[in-house]
CHARMM internal coordinates of N, CA and C (Angstrom, degrees):
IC EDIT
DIST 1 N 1 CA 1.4441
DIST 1 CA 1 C 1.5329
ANGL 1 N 1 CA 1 C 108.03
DIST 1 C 2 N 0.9024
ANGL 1 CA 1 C 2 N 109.64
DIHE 1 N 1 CA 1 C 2 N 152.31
DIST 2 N 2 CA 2.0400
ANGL 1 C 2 N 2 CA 129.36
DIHE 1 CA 1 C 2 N 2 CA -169.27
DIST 2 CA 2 C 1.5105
ANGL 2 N 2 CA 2 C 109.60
DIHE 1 C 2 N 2 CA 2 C -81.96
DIST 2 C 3 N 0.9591
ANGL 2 CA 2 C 3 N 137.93
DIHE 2 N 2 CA 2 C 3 N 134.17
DIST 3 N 3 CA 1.3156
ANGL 2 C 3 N 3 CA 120.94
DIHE 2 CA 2 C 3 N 3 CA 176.25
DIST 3 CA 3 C 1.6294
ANGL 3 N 3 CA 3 C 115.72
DIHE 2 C 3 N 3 CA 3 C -67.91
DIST 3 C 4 N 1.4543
ANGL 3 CA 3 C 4 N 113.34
DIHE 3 N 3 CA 3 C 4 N 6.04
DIST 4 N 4 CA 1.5299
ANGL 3 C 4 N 4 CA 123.61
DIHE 3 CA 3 C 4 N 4 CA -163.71
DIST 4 CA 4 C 1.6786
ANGL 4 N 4 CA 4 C 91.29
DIHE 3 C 4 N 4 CA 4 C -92.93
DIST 4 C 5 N 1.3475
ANGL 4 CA 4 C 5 N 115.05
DIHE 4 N 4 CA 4 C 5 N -32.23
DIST 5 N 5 CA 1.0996
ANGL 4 C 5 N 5 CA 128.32
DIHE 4 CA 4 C 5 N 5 CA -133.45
DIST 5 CA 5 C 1.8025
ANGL 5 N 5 CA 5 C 86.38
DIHE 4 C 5 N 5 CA 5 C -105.42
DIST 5 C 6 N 1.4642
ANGL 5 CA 5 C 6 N 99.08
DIHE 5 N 5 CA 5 C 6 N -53.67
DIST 6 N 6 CA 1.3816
ANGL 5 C 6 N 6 CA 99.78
DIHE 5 CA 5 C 6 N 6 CA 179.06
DIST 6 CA 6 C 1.8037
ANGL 6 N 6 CA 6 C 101.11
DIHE 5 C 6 N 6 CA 6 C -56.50
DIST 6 C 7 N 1.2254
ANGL 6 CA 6 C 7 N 142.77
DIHE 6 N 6 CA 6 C 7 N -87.51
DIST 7 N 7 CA 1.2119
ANGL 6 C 7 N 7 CA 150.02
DIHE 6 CA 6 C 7 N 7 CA 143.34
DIST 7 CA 7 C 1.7439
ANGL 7 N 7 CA 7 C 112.14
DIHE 6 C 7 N 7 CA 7 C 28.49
DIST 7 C 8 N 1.5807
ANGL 7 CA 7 C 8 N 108.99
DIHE 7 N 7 CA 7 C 8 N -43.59
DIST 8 N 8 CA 1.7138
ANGL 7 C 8 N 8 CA 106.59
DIHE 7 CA 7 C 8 N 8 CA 178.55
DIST 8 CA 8 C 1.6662
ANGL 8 N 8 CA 8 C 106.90
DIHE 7 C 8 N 8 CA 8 C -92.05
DIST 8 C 9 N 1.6281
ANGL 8 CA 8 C 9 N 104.73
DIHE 8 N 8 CA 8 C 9 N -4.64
DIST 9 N 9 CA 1.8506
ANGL 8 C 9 N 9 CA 110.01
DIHE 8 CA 8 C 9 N 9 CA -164.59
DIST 9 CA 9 C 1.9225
ANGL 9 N 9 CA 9 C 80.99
DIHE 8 C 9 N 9 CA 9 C -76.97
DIST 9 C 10 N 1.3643
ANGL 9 CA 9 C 10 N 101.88
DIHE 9 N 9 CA 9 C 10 N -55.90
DIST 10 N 10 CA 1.3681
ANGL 9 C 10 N 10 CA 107.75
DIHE 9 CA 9 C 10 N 10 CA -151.27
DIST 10 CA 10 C 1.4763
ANGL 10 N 10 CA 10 C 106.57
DIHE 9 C 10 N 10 CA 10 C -68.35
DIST 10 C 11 N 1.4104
ANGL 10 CA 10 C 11 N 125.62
DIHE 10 N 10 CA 10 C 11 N -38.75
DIST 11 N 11 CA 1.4390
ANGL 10 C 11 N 11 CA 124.25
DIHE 10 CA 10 C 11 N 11 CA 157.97
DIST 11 CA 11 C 0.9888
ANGL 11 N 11 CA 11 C 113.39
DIHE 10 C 11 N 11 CA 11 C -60.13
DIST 11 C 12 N 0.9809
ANGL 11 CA 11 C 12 N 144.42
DIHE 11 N 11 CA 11 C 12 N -23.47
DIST 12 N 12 CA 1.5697
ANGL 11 C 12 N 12 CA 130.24
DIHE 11 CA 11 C 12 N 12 CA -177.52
DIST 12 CA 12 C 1.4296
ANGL 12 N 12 CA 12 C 101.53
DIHE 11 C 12 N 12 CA 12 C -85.31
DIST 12 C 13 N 0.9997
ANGL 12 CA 12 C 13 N 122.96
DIHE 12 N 12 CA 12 C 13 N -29.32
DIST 13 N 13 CA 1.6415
ANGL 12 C 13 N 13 CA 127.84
DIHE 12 CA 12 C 13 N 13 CA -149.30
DIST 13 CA 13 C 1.9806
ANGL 13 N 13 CA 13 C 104.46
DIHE 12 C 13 N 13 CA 13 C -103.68
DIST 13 C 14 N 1.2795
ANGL 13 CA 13 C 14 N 101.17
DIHE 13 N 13 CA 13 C 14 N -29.23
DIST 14 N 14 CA 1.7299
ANGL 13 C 14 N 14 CA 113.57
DIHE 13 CA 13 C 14 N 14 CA 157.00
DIST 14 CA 14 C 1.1163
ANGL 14 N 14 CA 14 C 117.51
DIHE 13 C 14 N 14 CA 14 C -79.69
DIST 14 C 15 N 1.4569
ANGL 14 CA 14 C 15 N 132.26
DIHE 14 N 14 CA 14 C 15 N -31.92
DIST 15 N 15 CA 2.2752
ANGL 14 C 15 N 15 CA 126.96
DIHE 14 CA 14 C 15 N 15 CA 171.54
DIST 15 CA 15 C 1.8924
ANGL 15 N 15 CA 15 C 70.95
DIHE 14 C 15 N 15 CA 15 C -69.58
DIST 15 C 16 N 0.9154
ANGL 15 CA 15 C 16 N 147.06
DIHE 15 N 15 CA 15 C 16 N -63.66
DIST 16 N 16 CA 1.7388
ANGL 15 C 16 N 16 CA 118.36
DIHE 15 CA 15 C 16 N 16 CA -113.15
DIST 16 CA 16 C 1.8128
ANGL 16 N 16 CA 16 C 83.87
DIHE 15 C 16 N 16 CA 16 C -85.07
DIST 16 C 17 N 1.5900
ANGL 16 CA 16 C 17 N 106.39
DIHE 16 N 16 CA 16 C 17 N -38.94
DIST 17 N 17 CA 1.8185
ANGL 16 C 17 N 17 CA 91.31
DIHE 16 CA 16 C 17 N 17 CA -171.64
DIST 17 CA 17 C 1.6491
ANGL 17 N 17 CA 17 C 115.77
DIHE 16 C 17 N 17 CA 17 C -82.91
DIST 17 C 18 N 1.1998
ANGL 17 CA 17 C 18 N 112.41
DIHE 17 N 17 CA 17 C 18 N 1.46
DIST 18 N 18 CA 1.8096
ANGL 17 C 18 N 18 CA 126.04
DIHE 17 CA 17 C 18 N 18 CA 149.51
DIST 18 CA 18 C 1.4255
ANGL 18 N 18 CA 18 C 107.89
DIHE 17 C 18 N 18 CA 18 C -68.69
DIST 18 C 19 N 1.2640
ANGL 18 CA 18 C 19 N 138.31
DIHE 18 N 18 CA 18 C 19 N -61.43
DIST 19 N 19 CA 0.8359
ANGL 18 C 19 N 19 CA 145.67
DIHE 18 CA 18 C 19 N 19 CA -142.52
DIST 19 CA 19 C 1.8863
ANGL 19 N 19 CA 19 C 98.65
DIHE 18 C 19 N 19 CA 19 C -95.25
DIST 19 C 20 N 1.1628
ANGL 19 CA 19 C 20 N 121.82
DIHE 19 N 19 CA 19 C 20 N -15.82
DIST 20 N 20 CA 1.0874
ANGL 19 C 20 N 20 CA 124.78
DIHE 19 CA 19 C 20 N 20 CA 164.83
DIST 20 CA 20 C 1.7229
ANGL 20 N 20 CA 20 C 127.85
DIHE 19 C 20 N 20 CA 20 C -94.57
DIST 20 C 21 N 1.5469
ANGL 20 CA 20 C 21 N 109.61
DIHE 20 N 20 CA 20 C 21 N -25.42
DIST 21 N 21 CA 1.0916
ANGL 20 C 21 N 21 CA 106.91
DIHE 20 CA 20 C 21 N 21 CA 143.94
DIST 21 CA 21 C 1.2940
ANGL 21 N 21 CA 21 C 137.16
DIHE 20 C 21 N 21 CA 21 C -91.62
DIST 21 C 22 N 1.1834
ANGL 21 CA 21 C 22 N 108.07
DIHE 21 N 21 CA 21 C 22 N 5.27
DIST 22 N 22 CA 1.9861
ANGL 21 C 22 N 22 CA 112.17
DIHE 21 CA 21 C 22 N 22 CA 163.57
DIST 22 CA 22 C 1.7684
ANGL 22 N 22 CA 22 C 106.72
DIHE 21 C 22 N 22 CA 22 C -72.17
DIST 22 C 23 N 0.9587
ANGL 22 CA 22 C 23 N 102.32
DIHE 22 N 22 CA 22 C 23 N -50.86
DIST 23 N 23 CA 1.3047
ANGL 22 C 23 N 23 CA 134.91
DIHE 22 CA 22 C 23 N 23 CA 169.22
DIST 23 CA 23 C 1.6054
ANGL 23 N 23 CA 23 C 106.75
DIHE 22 C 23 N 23 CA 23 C -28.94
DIST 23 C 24 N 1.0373
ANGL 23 CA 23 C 24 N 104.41
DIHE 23 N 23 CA 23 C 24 N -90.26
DIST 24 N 24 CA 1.8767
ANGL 23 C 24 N 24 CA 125.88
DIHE 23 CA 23 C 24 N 24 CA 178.03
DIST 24 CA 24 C 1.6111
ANGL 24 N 24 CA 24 C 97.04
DIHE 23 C 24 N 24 CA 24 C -39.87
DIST 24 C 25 N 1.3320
ANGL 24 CA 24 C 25 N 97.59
DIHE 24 N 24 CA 24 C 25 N -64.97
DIST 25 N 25 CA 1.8221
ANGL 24 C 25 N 25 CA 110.65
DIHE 24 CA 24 C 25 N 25 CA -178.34
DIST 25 CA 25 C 1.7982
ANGL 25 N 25 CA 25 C 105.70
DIHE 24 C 25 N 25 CA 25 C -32.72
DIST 25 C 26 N 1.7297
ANGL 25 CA 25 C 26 N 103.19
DIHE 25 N 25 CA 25 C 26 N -73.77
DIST 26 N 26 CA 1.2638
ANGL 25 C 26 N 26 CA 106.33
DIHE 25 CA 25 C 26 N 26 CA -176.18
DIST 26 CA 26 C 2.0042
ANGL 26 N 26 CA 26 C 110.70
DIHE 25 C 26 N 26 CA 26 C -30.83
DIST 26 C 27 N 1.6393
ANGL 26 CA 26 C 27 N 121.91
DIHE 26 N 26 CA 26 C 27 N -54.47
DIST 27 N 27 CA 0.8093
ANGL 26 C 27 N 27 CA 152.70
DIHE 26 CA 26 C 27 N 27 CA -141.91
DIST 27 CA 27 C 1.8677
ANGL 27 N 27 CA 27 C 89.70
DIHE 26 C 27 N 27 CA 27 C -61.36
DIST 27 C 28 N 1.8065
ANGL 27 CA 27 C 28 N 101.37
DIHE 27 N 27 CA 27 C 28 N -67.55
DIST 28 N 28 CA 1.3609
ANGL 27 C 28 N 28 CA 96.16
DIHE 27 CA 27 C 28 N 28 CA -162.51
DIST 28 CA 28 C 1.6220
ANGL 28 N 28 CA 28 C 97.26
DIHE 27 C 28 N 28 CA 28 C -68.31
DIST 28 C 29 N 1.3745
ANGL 28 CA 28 C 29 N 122.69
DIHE 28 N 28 CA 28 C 29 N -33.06
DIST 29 N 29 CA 1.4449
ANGL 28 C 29 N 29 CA 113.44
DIHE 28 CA 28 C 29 N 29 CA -157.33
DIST 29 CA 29 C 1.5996
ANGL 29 N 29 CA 29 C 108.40
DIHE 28 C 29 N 29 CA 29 C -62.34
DIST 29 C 30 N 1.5579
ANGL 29 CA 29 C 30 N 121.93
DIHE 29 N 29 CA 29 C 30 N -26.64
DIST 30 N 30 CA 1.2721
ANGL 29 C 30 N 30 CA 131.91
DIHE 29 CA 29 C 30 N 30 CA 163.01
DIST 30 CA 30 C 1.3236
ANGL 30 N 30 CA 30 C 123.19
DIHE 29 C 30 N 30 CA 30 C -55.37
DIST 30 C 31 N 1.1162
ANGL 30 CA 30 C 31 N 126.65
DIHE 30 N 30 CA 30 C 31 N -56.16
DIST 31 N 31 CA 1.3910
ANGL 30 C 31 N 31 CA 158.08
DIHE 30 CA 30 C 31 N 31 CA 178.55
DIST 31 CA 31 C 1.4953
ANGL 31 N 31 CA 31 C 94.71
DIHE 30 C 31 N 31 CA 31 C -55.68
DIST 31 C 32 N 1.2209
ANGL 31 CA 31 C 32 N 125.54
DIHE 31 N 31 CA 31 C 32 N -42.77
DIST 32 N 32 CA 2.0233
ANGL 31 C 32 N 32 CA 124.99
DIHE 31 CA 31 C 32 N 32 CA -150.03
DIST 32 CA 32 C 2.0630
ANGL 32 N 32 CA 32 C 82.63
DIHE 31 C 32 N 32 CA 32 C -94.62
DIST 32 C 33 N 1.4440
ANGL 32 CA 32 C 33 N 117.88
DIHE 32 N 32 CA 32 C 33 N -28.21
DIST 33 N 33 CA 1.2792
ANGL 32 C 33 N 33 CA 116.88
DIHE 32 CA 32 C 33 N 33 CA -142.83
DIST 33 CA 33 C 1.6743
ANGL 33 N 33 CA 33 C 91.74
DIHE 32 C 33 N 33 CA 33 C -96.75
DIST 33 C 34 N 1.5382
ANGL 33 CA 33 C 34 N 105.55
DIHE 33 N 33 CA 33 C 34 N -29.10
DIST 34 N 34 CA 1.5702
ANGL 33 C 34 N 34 CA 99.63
DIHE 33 CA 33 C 34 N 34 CA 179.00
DIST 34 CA 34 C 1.4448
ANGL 34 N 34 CA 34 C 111.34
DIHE 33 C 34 N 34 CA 34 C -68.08
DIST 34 C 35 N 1.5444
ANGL 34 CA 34 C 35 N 126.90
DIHE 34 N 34 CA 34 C 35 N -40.63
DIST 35 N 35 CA 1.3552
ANGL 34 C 35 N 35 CA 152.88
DIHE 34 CA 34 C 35 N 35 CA -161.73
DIST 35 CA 35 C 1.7636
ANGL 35 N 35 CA 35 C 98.72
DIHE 34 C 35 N 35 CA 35 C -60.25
DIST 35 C 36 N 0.8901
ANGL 35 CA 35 C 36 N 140.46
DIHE 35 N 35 CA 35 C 36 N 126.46
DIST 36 N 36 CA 1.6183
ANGL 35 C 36 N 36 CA 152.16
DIHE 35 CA 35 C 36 N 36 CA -148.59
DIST 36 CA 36 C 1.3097
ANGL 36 N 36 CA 36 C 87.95
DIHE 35 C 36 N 36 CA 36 C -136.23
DIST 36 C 37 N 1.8323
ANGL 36 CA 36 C 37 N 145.45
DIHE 36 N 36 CA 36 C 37 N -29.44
DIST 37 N 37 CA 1.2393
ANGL 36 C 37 N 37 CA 107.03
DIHE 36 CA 36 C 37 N 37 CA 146.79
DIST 37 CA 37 C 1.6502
ANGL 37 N 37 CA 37 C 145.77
DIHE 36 C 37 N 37 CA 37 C -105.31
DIST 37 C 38 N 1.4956
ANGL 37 CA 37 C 38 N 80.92
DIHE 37 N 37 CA 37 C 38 N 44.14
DIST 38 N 38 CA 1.8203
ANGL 37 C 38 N 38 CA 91.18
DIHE 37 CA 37 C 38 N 38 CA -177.91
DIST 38 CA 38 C 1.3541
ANGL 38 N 38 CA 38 C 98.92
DIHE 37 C 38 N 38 CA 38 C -85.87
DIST 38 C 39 N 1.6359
ANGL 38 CA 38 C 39 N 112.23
DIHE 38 N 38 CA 38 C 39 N 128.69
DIST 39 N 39 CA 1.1422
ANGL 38 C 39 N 39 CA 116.80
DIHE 38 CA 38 C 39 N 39 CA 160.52
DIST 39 CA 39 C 1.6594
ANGL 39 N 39 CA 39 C 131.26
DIHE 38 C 39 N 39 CA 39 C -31.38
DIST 39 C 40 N 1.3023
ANGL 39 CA 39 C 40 N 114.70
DIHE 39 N 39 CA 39 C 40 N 150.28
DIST 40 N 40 CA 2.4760
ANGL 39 C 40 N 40 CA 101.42
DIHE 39 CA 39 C 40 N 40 CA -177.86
DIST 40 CA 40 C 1.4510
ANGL 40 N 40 CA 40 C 89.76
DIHE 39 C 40 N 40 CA 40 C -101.13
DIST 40 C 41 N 1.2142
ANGL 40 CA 40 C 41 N 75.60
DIHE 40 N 40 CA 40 C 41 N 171.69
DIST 41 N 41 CA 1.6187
ANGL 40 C 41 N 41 CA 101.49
DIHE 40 CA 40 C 41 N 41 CA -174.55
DIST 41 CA 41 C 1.5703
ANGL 41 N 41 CA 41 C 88.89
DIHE 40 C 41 N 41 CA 41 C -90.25
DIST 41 C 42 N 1.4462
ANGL 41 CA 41 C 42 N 113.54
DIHE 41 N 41 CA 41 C 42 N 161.57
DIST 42 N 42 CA 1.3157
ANGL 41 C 42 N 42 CA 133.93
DIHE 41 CA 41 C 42 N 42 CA -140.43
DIST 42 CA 42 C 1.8405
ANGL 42 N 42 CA 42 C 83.44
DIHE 41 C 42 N 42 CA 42 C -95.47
DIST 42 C 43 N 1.2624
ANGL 42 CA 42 C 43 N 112.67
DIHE 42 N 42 CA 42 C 43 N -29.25
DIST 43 N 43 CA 1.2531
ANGL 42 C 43 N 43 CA 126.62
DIHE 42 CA 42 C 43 N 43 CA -162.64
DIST 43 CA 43 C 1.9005
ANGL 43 N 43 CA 43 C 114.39
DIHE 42 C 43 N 43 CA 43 C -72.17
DIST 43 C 44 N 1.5506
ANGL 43 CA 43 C 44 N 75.84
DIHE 43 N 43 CA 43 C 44 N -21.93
DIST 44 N 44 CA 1.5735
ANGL 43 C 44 N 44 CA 83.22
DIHE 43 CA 43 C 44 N 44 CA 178.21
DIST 44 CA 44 C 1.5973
ANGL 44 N 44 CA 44 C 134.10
DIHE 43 C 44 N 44 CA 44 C -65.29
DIST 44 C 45 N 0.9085
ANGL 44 CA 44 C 45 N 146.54
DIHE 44 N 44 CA 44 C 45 N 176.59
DIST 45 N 45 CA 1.5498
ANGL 44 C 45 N 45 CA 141.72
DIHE 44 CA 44 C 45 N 45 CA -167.27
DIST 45 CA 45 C 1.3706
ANGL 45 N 45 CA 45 C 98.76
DIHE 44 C 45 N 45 CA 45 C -82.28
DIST 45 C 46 N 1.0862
ANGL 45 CA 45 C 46 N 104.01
DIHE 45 N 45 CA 45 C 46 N -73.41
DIST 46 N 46 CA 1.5847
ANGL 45 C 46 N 46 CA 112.34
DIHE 45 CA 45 C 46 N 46 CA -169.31
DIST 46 CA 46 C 1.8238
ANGL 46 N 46 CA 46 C 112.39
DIHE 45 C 46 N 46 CA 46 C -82.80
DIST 46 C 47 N 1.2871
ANGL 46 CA 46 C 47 N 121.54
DIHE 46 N 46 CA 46 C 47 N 16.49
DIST 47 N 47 CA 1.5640
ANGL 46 C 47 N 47 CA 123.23
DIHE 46 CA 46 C 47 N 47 CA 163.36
DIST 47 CA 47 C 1.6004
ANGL 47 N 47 CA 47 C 124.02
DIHE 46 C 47 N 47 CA 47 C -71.67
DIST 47 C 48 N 0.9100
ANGL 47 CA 47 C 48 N 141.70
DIHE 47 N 47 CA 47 C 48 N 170.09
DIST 48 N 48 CA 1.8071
ANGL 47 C 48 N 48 CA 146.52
DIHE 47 CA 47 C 48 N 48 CA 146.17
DIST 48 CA 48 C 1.1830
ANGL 48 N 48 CA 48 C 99.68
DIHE 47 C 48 N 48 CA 48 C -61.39
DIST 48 C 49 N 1.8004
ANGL 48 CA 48 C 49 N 107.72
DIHE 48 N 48 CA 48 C 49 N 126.44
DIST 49 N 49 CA 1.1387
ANGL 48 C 49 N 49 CA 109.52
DIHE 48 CA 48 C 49 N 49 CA 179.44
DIST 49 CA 49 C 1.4340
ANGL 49 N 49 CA 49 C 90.20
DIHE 48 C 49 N 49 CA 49 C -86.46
DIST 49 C 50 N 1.1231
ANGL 49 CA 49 C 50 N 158.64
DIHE 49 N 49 CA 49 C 50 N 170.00
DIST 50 N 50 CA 1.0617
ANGL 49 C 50 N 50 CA 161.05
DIHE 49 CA 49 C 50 N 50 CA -58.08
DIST 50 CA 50 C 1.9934
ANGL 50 N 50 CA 50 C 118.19
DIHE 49 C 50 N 50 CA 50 C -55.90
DIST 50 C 51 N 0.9676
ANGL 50 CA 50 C 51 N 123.38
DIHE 50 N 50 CA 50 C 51 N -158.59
DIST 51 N 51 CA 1.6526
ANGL 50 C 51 N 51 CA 120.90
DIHE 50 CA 50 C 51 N 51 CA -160.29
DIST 51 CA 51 C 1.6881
ANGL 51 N 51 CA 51 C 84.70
DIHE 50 C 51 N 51 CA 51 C -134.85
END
COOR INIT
IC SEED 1 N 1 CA 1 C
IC BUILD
């Protein structure tokens, strides 16, 4: 194998496992945001500031 060749395995193969955890990420953060009883983040306006 070419080092050109090796070079397009590994770029290709780093976007797809970025791109699969952006992916997943998007997934739960949607999923957690529809859910009305997931606890807020502390950060939020209207949360308890402390935990």
């Amino acid at each position: 194998m070419e080092i050109t060749q090796l070079i397009v395995v590994l770029f290709l193969g780093t976007i797809s496992a970025v791109l699969i955890f952006a992916l997943v990420s998007k997934w739960r953060v949607e999923k957690r945001m529809a859910d009305d009883s997931a606890p807020k983040s502390t950060l939020a306006a209207d949360a308890p500031s402390t935990r």
